[in-house]
N, C-alpha and C positions, 0 to 999 in steps of 0.2 A: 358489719356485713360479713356475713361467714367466705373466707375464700374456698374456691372451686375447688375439689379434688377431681385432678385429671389422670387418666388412663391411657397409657400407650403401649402397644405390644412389640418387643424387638424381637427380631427374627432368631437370632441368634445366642440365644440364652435360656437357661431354664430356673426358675425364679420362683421365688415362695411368695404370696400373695398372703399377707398376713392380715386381720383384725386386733388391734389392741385396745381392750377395754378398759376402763378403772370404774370401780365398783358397781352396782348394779343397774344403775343409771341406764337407761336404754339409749344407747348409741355407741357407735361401732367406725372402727377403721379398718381399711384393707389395704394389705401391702405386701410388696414382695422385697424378698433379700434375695438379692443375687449372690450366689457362693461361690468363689474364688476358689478353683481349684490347688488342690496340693502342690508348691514348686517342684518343677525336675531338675535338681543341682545337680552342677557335675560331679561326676562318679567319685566316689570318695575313695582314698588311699585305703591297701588292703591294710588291716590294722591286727594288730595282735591283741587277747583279751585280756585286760590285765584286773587285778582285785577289781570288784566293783565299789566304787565312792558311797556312802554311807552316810545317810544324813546326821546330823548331829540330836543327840538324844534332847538337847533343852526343847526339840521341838513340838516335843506333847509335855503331859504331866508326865514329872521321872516313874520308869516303869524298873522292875527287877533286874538283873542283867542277867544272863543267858545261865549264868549258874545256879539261877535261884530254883531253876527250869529242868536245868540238864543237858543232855545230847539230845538234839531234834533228830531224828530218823523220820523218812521222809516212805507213806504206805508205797505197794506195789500200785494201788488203783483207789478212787473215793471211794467213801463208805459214806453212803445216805445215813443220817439219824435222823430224831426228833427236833423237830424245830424246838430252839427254847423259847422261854418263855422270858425273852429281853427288849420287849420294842413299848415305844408309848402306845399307851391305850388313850388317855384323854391328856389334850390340852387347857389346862385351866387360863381362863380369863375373869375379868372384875363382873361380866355378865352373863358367862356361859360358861361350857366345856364343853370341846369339839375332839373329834378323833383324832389321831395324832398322825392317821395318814399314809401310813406306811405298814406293811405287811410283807410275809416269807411269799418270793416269788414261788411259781411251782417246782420250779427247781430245787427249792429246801435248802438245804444244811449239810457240810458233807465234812466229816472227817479225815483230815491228807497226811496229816503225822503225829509221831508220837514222840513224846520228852520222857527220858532214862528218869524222870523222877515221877513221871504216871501223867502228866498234864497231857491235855487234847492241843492240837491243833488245826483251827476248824476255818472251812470257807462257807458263809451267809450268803444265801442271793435275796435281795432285800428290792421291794417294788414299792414306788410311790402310787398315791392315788391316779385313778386316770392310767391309758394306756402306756407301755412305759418299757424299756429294756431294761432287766433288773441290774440293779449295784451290788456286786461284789465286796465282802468286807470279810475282814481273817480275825479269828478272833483265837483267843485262847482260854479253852476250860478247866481248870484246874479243883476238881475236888467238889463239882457243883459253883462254882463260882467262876463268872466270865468276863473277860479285860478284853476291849476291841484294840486292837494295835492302830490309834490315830495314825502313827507314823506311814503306816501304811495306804492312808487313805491322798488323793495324789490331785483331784478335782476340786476346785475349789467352791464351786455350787454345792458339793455333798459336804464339805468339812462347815460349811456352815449351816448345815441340816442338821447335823450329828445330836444335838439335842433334843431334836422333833422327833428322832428316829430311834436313839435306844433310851430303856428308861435306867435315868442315873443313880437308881439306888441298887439298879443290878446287876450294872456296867460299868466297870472304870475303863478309866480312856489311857494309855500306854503309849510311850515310845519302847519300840523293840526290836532289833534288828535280826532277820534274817537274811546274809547276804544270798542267798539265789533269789531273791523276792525282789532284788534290784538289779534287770538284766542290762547290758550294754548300750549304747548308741549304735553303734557300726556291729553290722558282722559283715565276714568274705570268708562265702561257702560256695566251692563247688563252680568257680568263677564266675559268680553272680554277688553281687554289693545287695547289701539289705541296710535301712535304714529302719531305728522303732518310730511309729507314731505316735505325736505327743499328744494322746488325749485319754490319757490315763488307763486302766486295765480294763480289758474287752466284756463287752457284757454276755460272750459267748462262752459257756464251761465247752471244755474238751468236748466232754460227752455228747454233744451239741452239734461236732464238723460232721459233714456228710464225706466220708471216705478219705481221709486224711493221708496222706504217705510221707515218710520220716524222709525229710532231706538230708540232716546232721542233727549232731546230739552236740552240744555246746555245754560249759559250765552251767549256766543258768537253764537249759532245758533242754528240749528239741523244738527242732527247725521244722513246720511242717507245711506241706503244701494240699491247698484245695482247687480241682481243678474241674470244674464244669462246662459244659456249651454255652460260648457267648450270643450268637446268632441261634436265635429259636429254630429258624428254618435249615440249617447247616449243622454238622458235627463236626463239619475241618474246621473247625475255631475253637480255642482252648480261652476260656477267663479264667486266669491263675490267681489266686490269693494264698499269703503268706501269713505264719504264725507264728511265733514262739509259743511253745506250752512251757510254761514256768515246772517247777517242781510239785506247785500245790493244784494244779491241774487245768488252774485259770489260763488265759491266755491275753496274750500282748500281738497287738498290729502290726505287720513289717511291711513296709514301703521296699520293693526292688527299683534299686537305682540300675537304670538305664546306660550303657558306655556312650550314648549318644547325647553329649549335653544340651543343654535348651536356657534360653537368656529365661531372667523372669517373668517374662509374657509370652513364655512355651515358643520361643521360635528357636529351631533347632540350629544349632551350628554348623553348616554345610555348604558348600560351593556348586552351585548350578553347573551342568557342561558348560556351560559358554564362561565359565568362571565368579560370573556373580553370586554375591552372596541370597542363600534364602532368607527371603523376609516374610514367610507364611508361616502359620500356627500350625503345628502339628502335635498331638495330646492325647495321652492316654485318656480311656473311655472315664466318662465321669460318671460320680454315683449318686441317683436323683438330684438332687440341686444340692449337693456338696460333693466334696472328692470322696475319693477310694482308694483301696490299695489292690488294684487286681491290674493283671497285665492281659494285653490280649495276645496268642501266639498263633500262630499257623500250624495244625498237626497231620492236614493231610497235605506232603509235599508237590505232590502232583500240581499243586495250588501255584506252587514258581514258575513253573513252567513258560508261565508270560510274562512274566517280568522283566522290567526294562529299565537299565540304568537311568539313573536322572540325575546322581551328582555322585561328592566324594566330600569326607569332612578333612581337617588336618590329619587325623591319625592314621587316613588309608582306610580307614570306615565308607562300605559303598553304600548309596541306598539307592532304593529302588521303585518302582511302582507298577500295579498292574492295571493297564489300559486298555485290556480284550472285555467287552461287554458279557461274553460268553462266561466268564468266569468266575465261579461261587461265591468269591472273595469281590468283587463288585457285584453281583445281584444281591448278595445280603447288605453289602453297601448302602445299594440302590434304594429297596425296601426301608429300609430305616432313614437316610434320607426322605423318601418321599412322606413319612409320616411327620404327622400334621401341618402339611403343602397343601393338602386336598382341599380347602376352600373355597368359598365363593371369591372375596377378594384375595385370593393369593395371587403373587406373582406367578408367570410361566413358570412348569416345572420343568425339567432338564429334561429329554429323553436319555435312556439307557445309554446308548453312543456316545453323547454329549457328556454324562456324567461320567462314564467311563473316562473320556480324554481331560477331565477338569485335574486340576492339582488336589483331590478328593482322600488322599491317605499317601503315605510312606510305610516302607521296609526296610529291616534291617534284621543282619545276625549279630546276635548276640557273640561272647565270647565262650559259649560254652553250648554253639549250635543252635538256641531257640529262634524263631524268626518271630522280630517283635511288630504289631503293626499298630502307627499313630493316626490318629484320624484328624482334618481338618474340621473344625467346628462349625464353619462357614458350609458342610456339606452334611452335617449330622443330624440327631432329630430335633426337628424345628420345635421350639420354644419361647412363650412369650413372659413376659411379667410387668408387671403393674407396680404404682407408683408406693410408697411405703409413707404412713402416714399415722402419726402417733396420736391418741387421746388419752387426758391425764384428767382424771375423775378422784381428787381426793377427798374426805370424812369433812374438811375443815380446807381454810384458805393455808395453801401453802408453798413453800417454794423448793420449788423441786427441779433437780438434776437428772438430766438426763444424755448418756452416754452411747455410743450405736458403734458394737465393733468391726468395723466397716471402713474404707476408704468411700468418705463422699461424697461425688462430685456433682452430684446437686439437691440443693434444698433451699427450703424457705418455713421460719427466717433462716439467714445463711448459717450454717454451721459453724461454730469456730473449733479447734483444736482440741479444747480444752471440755467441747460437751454443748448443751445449752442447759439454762440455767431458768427459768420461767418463775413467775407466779401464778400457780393455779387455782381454782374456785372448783366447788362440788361441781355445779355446772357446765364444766369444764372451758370454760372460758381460759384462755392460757394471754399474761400480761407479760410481754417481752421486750424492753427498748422501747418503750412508749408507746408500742403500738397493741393490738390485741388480735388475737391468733384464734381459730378454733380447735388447731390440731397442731400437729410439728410436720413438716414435709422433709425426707430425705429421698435420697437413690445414690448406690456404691456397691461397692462389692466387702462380700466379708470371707470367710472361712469357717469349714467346720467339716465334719467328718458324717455323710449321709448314714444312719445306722440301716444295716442288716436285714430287712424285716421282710423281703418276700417270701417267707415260707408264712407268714403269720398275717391273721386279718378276719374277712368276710366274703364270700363270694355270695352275692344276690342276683335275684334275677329281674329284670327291666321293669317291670309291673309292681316289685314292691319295690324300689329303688329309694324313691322319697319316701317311702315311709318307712324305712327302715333307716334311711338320713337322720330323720327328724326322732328317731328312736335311739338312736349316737349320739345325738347333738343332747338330750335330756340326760343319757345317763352321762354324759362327762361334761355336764355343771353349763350352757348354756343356756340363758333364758331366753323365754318368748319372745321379744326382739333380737336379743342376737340367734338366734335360730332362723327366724325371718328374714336375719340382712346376709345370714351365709345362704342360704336357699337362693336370695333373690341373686348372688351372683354367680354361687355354681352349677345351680340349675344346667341352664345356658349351654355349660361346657362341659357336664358331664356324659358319658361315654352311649350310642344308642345300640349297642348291641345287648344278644340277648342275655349275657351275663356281664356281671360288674364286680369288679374286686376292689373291695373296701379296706384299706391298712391304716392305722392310727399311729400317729407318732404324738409322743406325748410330757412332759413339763422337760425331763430330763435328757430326752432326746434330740428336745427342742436346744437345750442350753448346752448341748456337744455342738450341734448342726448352726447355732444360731445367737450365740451370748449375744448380751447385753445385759448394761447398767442401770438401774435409774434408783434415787437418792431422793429424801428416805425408803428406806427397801420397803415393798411392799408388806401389808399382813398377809394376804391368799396370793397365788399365784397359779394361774390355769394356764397352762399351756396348750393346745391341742392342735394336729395340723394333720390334713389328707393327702393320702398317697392313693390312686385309682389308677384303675387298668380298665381296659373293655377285656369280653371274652367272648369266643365261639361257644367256646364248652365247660360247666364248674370246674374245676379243679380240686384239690385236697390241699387244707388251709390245717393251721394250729391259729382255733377260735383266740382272740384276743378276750382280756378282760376290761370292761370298759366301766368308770367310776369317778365321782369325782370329790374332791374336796367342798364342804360350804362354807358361806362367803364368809369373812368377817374384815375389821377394818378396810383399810386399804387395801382394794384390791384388783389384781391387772389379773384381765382375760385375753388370753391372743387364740385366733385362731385363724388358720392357715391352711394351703393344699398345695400339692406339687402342680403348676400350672404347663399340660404338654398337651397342645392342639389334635 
């Protein structure tokens, strides 16, 4: 008897609602992964820069050493060329040959420096099939002939691509060190702590930020800040994001560490007047259903005005909060709060007054004047997600591992530490401990890094909604059933105004926002997952390109959506 897949929505989370398929077989799973926001450690020691550490060269095939090369001199600015002509075209198998999948983002191929002995040194923006943020790779040409610096490549999902992706009678693969190309852990600039994000080099080129301004210029780059309206309805609100631009133009994540620490379940360390300690969540804004690196700050000061002490931490650190209903800084609050409340079964929603006086956000200054502000989760926008539920559809009877990077705290059958470990049937029949499964059940939390992507997408209007769904769902490789069981649940939920923004997140995106394991690795892998918005009015979008890989062996299909009431 097949067991139930059940459905619950919590209040207080925002959650991927995923499908994982194995090969073509018509049947589908839906599931959410809950993302674990980025920790807020406490503020780290101002550090000094010293050489940066250097991997050791056995880590690729031995490549030349810097003299075979010259002096790198590093351009004033990129220089666009011609894409080369270095990626698989066909993958050959005993039965076919299929595309190799991979293609020059539109971003191209840019030239950042030059070696005293004539060699190129070049940054590829390289896109997998399916919607996708392109992969960054540096390569070097020398003479017509080009060496990608393995060493340089830092994710481990792409290092095991790299033969799918360039063709090896064009491309040798190199260990080759350039140390600005490996920036820091810690910077302290400007009395602000920056931490790098570990998820390898940004899929953003410079040329790329919208209005960028130089904090500092460090050994490995410059420090730069991007800073926008957090609140649609407000301009007194700054969302700050931080960058290093390396030398070769790319750019790396910087997380701003906060003076105000927080345990690892985001509860700040602070003393209530009456002297208790806080035991409430207070957290930087997250980004879709993984973390981010922006901060939120106050820019129009008038905004203080009502604020009202509420505690102090050990270091003489006061915070604060503001309680006047009247105040920008809670009506924008408010509005985000009450999104996705409106329901028919929803709980009462707070009035203004009420939300005003809740424990609904803190304040604090910074050490270098910025006023930071955390929000409680429990007062944010409401989000549900749904139970995560795997299907293992293999060519042949097999047994198969499977790994969820995740803490989690429930599933069936039970999870153990080490993965679960099944035998599975095309049919998908899963044999486990003597009993028999139709699917794997979990729920936990994991981590991953939300990509970037609101400037990019679809905006549609209400009337062709579905059938421009169902015009996505064909070009990025789902079939007739699975098209049919994504319809029949997001329907339901998706947005009824008169415009709709359509964003695709896609294999690679998915395996920043969302790894996992599972053994033996698949042959195809689709990844695909939605991001939607409602609108009043179109906006101006960079059309995505939408595409998919075809099937062969073993193969998992997931697909997914940002689930926000």
């Amino acid at each position: 008897m097949k067991a139930k897949i059940k459905t619950f929505f919590s209040p207080l989370v925002v959650g991927i609602l995923i499908g994982v398929f194995f090969t073509a077989t018509a049947s589908f799973a839906a599931y959410t992964l809950i993302i674990k926001p980025k920790l807020n450690p406490p503020t780290p020691p101002v550090v000094s820069l010293p050489s940066p550490t250097l991997p050791a060269k056995a880590s690729a095939t031995a490549g030349p050493n810097d003299s075979v090369y010259g002096t790198l001199s590093w351009l004033s600015g990129p220089q666009k060329i011609t894409n080369p002509e270095i990626l698989v075209k066909l993958i050959s198998t005993p039965t076919a040959e299929y595309s190799g999948g991979y293609s020059f983002a539109d971003l191209g191929t840019y030239r950042v420096g030059k070696f005293s002995g004539g060699a190129n040194l070049l940054v590829a923006f390289i896109l997998p099939e399916g919607p996708s943020s392109p992969i960054p790779f540096r390569l070097i040409e020398d003479k017509g002939k080009y060496s990608l610096i393995e060493s340089l490549v830092s994710a481990d999902y792409v290092k095991k691509e790299l033969d799918n992706i360039f063709d090896k009678s064009k491309v040798s693969f190199i260990s080759f060190q350039i140390k600005e190309l490996y920036p820091e852990y810690y910077y302290s600039i400007n009395q602000m702590n920056f931490s790098k994000i570990d998820t390898g080099f940004s899929s953003t080129f410079y040329s790329q930020l919208s209005n960028p301004s130089l904090i500092s210029s460090v050994p490995a780059g410059d420090i730069l800040l991007v800073s926008s309206s957090y609140f649609s309805d407000s301009n007194d609100f700054t969302s700050q994001e931080y960058y290093l631009k390396l030398k070769d133009f790319t750019l790396v994540s910087l997380e701003r560490q906060l003076g105000l620490a927080t345990s690892d379940n985001h509860v700040p360390y602070f003393n209530n007047l009456d002297n208790s300690a806080n035991k409430t969540v207070f957290e930087q804004p997250r980004g879709g259903c993984g973390s981010g690196n922006r901060s939120v700050v106050i820019k129009n000061q008038s905004v203080l005005n009502d604020k009202v002490l509420i505690g102090k931490n050990n270091n003489g650190l006061d915070l604060y909060q503001i309680k006047t209903a009247s105040n920008n800084l809670i009506k924008s609050l408010y509005i985000n709060y009450k999104a996705g409340r409106e329901y028919p079964s929803a709980p009462p929603i707070l009035s203004i007054d009420q939300f005003a006086a809740a424990p609904n956000h803190i304040i604090f200054q910074e050490k270098n004047s910025d006023w930071i502000i955390l929000i409680n989760p429990e007062y944010a926008v409401q989000a549900e997600c749904g139970k995560p539920v795997i299907y293992l559809y293999p060519t042949k009877d097999t047994q198969i591992s499977v790994k969820v990077g995740a803490d989690i705290t429930q599933s069936e059958p039970l999870y153990p530490t080490t993965g679960w470990t099944v035998l599975a049937h095309p049919d998908g029949q899963l044999d486990y401990q003597g009993r028999v499964y139709p699917n794997l059940f979990w729920e936990g939390t994991g981590q991953g890094i939300y990509p970037d992507l609101k400037n990019f997408g679809f905006v549609v209007s209400q009337k062709n909604l579905l059938s421009t769904l169902k015009n996505h769902l064909k070009q990025l490789g789902l079939n007739t059933q699975e098209t049919s069981d994504f319809l029949e649940f997001w329907t339901p939920l998706l947005p009824i105004s008169p415009y709709v923004r359509l964003t695709w997140l896609g294999t690679v995106d998915m395996n920043r926002l969302a790894p996992f394991s599972v053994t033996p690795r698949p042959d195809t892998v689709i990844r695909i997952f939605l991001d939607f918005a409602s609108l009043d009015q179109p906006i101006s979008l960079i059309p995505q390109k939408l595409s998919s890989l075809p099937r062969r062996g073993f193969t998992l299909v997931e697909w997914g959506g940002l689930l926000v009431k």
